[in-house]
C-alpha positions in Angstrom: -24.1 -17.9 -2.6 -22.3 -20.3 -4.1 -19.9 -21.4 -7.4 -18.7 -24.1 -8.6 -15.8 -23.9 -10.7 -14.7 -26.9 -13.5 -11.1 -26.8 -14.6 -8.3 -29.2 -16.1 -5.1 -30.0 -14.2 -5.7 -27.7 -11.1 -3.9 -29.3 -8.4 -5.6 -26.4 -6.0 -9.0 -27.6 -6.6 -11.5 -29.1 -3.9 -12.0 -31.9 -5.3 -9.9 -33.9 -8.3 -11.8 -36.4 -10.9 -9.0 -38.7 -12.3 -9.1 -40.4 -16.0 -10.4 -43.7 -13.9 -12.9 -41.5 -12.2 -11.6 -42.1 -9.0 -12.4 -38.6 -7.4 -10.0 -37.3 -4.3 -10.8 -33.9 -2.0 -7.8 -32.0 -2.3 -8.8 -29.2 0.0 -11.4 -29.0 3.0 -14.7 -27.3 2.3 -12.7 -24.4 4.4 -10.1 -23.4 1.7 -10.1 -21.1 -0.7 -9.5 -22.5 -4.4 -7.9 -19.1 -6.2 -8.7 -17.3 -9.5 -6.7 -14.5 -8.7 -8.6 -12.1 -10.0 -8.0 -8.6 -9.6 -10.2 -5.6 -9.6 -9.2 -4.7 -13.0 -10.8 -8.1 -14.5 -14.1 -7.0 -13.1 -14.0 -3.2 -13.7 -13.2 -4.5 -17.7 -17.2 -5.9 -17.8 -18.7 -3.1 -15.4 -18.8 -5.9 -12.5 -17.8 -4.4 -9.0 -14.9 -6.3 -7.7 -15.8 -8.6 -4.7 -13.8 -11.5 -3.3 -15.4 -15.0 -4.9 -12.7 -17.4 -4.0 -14.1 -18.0 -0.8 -17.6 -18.9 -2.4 -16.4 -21.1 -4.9 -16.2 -25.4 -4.8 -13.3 -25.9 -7.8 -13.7 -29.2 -9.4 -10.5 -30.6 -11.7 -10.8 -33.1 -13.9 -7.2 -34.6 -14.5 -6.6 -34.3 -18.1 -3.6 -32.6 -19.8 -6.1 -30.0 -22.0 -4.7 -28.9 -24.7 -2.9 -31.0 -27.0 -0.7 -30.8 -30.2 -0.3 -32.9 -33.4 3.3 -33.8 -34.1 4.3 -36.6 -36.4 0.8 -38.5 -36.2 1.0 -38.4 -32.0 -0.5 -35.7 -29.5 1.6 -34.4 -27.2 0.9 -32.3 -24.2 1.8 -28.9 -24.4 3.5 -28.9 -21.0 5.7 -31.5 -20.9 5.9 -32.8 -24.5 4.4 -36.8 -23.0 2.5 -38.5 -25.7 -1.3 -38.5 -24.8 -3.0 -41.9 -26.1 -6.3 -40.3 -26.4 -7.1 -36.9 -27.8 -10.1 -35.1 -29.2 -10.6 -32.9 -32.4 -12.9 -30.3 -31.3 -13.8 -29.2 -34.4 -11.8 -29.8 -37.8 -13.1 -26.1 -39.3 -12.7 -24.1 -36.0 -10.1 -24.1 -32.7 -11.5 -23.1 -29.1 -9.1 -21.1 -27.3 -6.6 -21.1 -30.1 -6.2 -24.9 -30.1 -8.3 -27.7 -32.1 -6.8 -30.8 -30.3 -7.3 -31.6 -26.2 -7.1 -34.3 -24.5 -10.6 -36.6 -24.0 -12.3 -36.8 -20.8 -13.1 -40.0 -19.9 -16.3 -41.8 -19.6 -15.4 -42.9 -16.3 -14.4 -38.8 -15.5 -17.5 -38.0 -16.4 -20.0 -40.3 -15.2 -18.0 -39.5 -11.5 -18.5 -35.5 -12.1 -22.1 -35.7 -13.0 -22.8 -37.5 -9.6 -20.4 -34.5 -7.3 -22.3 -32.3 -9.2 -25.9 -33.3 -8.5 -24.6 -33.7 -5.1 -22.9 -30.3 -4.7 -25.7 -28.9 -6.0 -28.1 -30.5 -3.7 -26.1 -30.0 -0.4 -24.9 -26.2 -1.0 -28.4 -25.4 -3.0 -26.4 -24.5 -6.2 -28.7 -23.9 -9.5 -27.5 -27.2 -12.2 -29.0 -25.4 -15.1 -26.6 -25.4 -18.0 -26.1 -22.4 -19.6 -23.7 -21.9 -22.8 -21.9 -18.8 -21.6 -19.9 -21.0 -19.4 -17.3 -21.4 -22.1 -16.2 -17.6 -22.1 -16.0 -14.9 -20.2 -19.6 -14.4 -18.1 -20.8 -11.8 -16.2 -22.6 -14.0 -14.4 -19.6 -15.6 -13.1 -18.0 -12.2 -12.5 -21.3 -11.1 -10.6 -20.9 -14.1 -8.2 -24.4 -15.9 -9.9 -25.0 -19.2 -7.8 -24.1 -22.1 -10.7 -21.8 -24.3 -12.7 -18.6 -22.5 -14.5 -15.5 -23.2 -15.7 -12.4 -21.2 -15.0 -12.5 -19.4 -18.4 -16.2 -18.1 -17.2 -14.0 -15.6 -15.1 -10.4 -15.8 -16.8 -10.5 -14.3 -20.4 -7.0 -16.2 -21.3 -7.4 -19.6 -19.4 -7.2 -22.7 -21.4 -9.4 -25.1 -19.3 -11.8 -27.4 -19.9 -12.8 -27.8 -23.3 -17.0 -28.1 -24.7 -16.4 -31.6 -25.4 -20.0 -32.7 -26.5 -19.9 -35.3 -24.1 -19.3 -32.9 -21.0 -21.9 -30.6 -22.5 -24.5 -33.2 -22.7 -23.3 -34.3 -19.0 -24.1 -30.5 -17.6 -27.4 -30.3 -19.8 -28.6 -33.5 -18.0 -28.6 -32.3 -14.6 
């Protein structure tokens, strides 16, 4: 049984996807990439607790995430550096309280789509997209073999965002 996990800026993650799409392995197939969860996060959604860390691939894509509008520029949230590129996710609603985030790049993406088909492929991992990946899921919770992203098992984490590019990227697997 395995997960694999999608996330922004997680230095802890397997493997790393930079803007240029250059992708570094961070950690050995050995280590454990960390959600720590507790047994309260599972007993919320009637899920018995069980250890998934050490059944989960993390995948980051190096991107600042969220972003703010200040004076006509985007500015990370963090560190308050001016981001060159940002995305509007939607100009009548916000996703996870924020309606600017940083882009991923064509180059990030074309370079996740092939680790994932290959992932997929070597640890038999289901690439079927399913919408629920954007919240928390139960299926994540339960362990489900499949593609997640952090906020599939933490209710508050601001992660990657449905850019419709990404989406169309895990719908054509």
């Amino acid at each position: 049984m395995k997960q694999i996990v999608l996330c922004h800026g997680n230095n802890s993650a397997h493997h790393i996807i930079h803007r240029d799409g250059i992708v570094s392995t961070v950690l050995g197939s050995k280590k454990e990439f960390t959600l720590d969860l507790k047994p309260i996060d599972f007993e919320k959604y009637g899920v018995e607790y069980r250890n998934l860390e050490e059944h989960i691939i993390a995948i980051s894509l190096d991107s600042c995430g969220p972003v703010c509008l200040k004076n006509g520029y985007f500015y990370s949230l963090t560190d308050l550096m001016p981001v060159d590129d940002a995305y509007e996710y939607c100009i009548k609603t916000k996703w996870r309280s924020y309606q600017h985030w940083e882009l991923y790049y064509e180059e990030q993406l074309e370079s996740l789509r092939k680790l994932l088909i290959s992932l997929c492929k070597k640890h038999a991992i289901p690439n079927k997209y399913n919408a629920d990946i954007w919240d928390l899921s139960r299926r994540a919770l339960m362990g489900t073999p499949g593609i997640f992203c952090q906020c599939s098992f933490i209710k508050n984490a601001h992660d990657l965002n449905p850019q419709i590019e990404l989406i169309n990227i895990l719908k054509s697997l």
